[in-house]
C-alpha positions in Angstrom: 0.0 0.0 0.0 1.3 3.8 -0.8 2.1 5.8 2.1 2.9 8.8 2.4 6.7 8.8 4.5 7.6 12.1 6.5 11.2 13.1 5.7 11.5 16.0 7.5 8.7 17.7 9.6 6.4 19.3 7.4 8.0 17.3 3.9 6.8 14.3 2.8 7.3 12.0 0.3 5.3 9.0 -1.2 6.1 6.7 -4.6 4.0 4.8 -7.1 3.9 2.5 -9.6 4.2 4.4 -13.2 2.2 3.0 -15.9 4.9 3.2 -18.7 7.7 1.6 -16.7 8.6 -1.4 -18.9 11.0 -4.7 -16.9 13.0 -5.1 -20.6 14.1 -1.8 -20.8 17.7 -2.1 -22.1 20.8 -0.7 -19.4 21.3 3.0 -19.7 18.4 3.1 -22.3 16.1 5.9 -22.1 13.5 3.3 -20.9 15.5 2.1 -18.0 14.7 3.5 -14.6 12.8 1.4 -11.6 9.6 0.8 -11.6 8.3 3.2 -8.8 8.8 7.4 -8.9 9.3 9.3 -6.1 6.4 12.5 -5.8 7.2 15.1 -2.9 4.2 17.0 -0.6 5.6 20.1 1.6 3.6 22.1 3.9 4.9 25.6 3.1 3.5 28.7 5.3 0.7 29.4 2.6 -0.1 26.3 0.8 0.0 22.9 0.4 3.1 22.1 -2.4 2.8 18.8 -4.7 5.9 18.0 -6.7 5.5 15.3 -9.3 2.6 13.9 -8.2 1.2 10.3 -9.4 -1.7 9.2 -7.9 -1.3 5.3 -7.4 -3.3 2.6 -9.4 -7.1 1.6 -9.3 -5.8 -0.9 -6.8 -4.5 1.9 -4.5 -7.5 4.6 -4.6 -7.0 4.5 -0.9 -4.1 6.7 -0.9 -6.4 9.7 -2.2 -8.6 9.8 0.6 -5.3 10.1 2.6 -3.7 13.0 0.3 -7.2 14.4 1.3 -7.1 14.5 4.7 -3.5 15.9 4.9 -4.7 18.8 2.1 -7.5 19.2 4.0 -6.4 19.4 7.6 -4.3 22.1 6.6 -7.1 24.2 4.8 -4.1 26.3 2.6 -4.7 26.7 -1.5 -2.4 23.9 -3.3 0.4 24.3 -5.9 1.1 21.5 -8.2 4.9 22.0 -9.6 6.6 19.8 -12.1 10.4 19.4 -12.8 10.0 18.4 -16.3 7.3 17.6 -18.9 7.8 14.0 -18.7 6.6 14.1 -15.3 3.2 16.0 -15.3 1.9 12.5 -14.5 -1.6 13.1 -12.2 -1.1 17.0 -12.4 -4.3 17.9 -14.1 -6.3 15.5 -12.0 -5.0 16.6 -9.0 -5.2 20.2 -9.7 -8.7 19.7 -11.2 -9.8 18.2 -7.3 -8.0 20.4 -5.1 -8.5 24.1 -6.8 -4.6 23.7 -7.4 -2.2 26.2 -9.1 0.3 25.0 -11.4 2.6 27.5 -11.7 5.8 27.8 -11.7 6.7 31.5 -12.6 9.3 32.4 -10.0 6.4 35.1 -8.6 4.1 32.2 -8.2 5.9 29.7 -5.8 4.8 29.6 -2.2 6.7 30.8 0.4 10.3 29.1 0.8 9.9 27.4 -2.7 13.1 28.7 -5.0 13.3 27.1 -8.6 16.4 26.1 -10.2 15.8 26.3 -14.2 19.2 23.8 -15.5 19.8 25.8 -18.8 19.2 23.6 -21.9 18.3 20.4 -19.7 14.3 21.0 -20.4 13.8 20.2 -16.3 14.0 23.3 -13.4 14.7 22.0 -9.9 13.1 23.0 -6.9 14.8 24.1 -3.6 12.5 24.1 0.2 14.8 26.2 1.9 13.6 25.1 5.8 13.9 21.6 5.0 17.2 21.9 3.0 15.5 19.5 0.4 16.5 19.4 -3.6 14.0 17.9 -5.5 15.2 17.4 -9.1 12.9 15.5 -12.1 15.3 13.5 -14.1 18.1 14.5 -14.3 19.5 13.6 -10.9 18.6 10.5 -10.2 19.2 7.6 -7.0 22.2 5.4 -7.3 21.6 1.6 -6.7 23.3 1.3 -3.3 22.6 4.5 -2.0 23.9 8.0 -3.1 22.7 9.7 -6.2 24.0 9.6 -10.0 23.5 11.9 -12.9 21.3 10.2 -15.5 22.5 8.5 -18.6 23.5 10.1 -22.1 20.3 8.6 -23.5 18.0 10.3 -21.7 19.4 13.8 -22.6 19.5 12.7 -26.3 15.7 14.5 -27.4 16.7 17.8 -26.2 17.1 20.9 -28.8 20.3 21.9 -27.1 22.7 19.0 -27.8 23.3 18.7 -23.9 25.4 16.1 -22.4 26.8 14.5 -19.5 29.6 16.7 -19.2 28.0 19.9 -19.6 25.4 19.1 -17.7 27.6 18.1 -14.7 28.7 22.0 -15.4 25.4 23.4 -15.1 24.7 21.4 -11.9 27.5 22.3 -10.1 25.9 26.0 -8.9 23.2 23.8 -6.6 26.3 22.8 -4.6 26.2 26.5 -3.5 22.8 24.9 -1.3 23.0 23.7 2.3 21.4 20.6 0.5 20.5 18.0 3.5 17.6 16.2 1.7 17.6 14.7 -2.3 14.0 13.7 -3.2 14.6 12.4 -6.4 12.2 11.4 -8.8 14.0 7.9 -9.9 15.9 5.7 -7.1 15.7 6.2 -3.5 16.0 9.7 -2.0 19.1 10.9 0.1 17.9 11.6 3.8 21.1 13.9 5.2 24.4 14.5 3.9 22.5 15.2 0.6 25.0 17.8 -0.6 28.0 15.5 -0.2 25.9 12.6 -2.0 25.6 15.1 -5.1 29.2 16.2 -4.8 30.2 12.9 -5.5 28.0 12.6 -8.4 29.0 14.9 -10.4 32.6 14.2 -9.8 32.1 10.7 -11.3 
């Protein structure tokens, strides 16, 4: 069953099954990532913050009376923001049942949300200053074992800008600027503490 996990006091963090994960995707392809994505809730001063939401499967549909109660209890508008385009995922449904914004013009965010736009890597990153939590879409991903890991050539290879690894690694290295504590990554398991090290090491690979 999906639960909703509290990372921090006042961030939490839940995952769910997505519908196009495929088990044959080849290594490194732009198919291969695990079959469960992470999606972030924070309880800013004024609103409720969703990042990357998916609601679970028709076998789940418990977990929305849950995400109800904990939007509800805190009786603050909602704001839906996504990383990348890829991961829009339950956005419009969500926003549709909660009264949501999904805006994420700098103006826009809620208090203590800062957004990170990587130049020519199609995804912006989001920063929640009081819990010292990153929360990246794809292109920072979980490392099996632990740590994190930039993601592979392939899945850079539709962008406009020609991007790769290696500049990529260059535009990421600003975020290490960040007190980072917390990586709530979309693909992999999140990095609970030491979260700015973890990411040092990743792009130094």
């Amino acid at each position: 069953m999906t639960e909703l996990r509290e990372i921090r006091s006042g961030l939490w963090r839940w995952t769910a099954r997505h519908p196009d994960w495929r088990p044959d995707a080849a290594p490194q392809s732009a198919g291969d990532w695990p079959p469960d994505v992470g999606c972030v809730l924070c309880e800013a001063a004024d609103a409720t913050v969703l990042i990357d939401p998916l609601v679970p499967s028709p076998g789940e549909r418990a977990f929305l009376p849950r995400l109800d109660r904990r939007v509800g209890d805190r009786g603050l508008p909602v704001a839906i923001l996504t990383t990348i385009g890829f991961h829009r995922r339950s956005r419009e449904q969500l926003a549709e049942r909660y009264g949501a914004s999904t805006s994420r013009a700098r103006r826009s965010l809620p208090a203590g949300i800062e957004s990170f736009p990587i130049r020519g890597a199609g995804e912006t990153m989001f920063w929640i200053a009081a819990q010292r939590a990153l929360v990246p879409g794809d292109r920072i991903l979980g490392a099996p074992g632990g740590g994190l890991r930039i993601c592979p050539e392939s899945w850079l290879r539709y962008l406009p800008s020609g991007l790769g690894v290696p500049e990529l690694r260059d535009r990421l290295r600003p975020l290490l600027e960040l007190p980072i504590e917390n990586v709530l990554v979309s693909h992999g398991d999140p990095v609970v503490g030491d979260g700015r090290r973890a990411l040092a090491d990743a792009l130094a690979r």
